[in-house]
ZATIZA-443094 format. One line per field, with one value per residue (C-alpha): residue number from 1; residue in one letter; x, y, z. Coordinates in nm, 2 decimals. Layout:
i: c(NUM	...)
aa: c(a	...)
xx: c(X	...)
yy: c(Y	...)
zz: c(Z	...)
This chain:
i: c(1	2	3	4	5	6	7	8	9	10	11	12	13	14	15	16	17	18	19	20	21	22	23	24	25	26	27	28	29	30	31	32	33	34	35	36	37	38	39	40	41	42	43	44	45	46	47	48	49	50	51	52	53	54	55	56	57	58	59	60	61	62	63	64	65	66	67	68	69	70	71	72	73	74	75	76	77	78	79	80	81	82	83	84	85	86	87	88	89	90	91	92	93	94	95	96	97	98	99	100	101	102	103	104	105	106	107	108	109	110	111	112	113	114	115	116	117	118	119	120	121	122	123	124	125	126	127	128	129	130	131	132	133	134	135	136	137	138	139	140	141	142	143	144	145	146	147	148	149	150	151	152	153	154	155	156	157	158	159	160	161	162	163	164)
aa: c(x	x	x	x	x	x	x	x	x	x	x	x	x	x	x	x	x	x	x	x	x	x	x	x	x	x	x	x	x	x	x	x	x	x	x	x	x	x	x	x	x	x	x	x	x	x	x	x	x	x	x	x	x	x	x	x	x	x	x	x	x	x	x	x	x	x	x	x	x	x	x	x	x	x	x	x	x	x	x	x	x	x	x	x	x	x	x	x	x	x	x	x	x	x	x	x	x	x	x	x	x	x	x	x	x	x	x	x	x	x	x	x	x	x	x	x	x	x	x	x	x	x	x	x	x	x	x	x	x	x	x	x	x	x	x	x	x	x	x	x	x	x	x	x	x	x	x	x	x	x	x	x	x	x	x	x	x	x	x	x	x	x	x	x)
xx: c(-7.16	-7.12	-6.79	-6.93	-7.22	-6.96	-6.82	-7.22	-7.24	-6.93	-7.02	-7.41	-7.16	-6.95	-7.27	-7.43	-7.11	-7.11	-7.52	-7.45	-7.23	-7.43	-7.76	-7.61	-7.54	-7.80	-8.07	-8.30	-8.26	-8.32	-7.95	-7.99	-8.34	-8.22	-7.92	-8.16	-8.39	-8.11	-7.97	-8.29	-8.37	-8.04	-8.06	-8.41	-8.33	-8.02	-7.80	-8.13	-8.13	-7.72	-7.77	-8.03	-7.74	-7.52	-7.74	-7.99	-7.74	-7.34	-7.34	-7.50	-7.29	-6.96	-7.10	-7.19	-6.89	-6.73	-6.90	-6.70	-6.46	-6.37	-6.66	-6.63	-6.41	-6.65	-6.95	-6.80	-6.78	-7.11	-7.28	-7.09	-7.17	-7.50	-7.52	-7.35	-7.67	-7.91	-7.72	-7.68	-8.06	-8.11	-7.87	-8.02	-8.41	-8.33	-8.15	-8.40	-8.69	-8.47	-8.36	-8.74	-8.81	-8.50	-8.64	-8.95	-8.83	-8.78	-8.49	-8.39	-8.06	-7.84	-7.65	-7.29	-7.25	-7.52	-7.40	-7.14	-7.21	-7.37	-7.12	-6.74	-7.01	-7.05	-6.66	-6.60	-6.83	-6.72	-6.33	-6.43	-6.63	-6.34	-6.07	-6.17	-6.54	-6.50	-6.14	-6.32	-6.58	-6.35	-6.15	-6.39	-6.70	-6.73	-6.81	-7.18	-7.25	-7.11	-7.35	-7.62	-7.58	-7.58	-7.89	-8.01	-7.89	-8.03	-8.36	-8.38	-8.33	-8.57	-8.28	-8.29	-8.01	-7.72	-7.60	-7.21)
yy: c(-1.09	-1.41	-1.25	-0.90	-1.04	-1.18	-0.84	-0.70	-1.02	-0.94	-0.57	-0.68	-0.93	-0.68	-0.44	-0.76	-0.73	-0.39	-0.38	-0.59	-0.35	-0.03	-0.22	-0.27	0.09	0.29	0.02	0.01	0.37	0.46	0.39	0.02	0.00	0.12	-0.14	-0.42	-0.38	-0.33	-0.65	-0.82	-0.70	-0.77	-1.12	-1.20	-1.09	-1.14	-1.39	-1.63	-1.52	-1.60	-1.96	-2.00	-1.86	-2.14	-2.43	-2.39	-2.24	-2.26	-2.60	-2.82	-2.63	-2.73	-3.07	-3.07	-2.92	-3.23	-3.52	-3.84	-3.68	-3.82	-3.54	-3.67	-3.39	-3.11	-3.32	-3.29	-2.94	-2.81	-3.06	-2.96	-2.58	-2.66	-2.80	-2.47	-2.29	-2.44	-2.43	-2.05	-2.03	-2.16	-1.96	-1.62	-1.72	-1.74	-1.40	-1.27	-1.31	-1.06	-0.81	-0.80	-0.67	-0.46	-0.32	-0.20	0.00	-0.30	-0.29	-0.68	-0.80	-0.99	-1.24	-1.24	-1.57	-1.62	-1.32	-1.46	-1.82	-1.69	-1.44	-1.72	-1.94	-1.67	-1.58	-1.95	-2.00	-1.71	-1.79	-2.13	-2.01	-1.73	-1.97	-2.27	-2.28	-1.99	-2.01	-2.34	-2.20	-1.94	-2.22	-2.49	-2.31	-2.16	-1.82	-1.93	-2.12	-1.81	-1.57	-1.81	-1.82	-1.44	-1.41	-1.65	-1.45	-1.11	-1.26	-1.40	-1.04	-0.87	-0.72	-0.65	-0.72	-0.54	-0.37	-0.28)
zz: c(2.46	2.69	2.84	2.86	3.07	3.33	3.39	3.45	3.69	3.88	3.91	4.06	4.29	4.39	4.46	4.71	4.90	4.97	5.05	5.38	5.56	5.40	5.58	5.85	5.88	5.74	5.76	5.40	5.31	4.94	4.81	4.99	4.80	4.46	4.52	4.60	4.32	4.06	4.14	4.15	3.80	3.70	3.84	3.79	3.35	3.22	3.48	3.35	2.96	3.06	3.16	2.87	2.61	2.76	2.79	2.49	2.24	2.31	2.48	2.24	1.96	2.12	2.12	1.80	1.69	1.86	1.66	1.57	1.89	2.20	2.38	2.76	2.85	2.68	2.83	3.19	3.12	3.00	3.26	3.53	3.42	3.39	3.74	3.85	3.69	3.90	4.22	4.11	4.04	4.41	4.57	4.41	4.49	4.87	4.88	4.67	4.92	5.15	4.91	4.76	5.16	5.14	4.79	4.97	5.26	5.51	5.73	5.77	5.78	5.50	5.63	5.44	5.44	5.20	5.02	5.02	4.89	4.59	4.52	4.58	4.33	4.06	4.10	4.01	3.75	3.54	3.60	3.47	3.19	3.07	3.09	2.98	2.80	2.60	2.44	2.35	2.17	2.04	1.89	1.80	1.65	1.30	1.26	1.10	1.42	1.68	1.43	1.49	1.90	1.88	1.70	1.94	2.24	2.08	2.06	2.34	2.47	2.21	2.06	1.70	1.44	1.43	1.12	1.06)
């Protein structure tokens, strides 16, 4: 679920990208408004529910998972992921304010280089993430505890159990 969710994040990152030169040309028409409040729900919903999976469920499990181990390497990680979150939190509040104007019909300007800045910060996150956190997980935690992080994960998105 975790690594499906980066793929939906790099498709919403690839859609900011290609909403500044469609705004610059056709100003806040209605595909520029659909665009901008898709990625608002998108962002504003599951990136958080995302960083919650991480931080509330996965990361204290790899710790766990780590007792009586020499952690600092694993600690590094999650805290420098965790740091990541917030910056990624920041980043997306500020574009938000102009996309929400965007959303309802006003032609302003996004500036790519804040486009930009959120998107080179996602793209880094997720490579991190894909390469190194969840191979780790993969590897370190027992089937009981990944059940119990996707139970936590479905909640947390008012999804129900799912039955093979």
């Amino acid at each position: 679920m975790l690594s499906a969710c980066h793929d939906r994040m790099a498709r919403q990152c690839a859609t900011l990208r290609r909403l500044v030169p469609h705004l610059a040309l056709h100003g806040a028409d209605q595909e520029a408004r659909t665009a901008a409040t898709n990625v608002m729900r998108y962002f504003d919903t599951s990136a958080i529910n995302h960083h919650r999976d991480e931080e509330v469920d996965l990361f204290p499990a790899l710790i766990e998972s780590m007792a009586g181990s020499d952690a600092v390497c694993l600690h590094e990680l999650t805290e420098g992921l965790t740091m990541d979150h917030r910056a990624l939190e920041a980043s997306w509040q500020r574009l938000r304010l102009i996309l929400a104007q965007i959303a309802e019909g006003e032609s302003v300007p996004l500036d790519s280089a804040d486009v930009e800045a959120l998107v080179g910060l996602y793209e880094r996150h997720i490579e991190l993430e894909d390469t190194e956190l969840l191979p780790m997980a993969a590897r370190l935690l027992s089937d009981d505890a990944l059940a119990s992080i996707g139970r936590a994960m479905r909640e947390r998105r008012g999804i129900g159990e799912i039955s093979i």
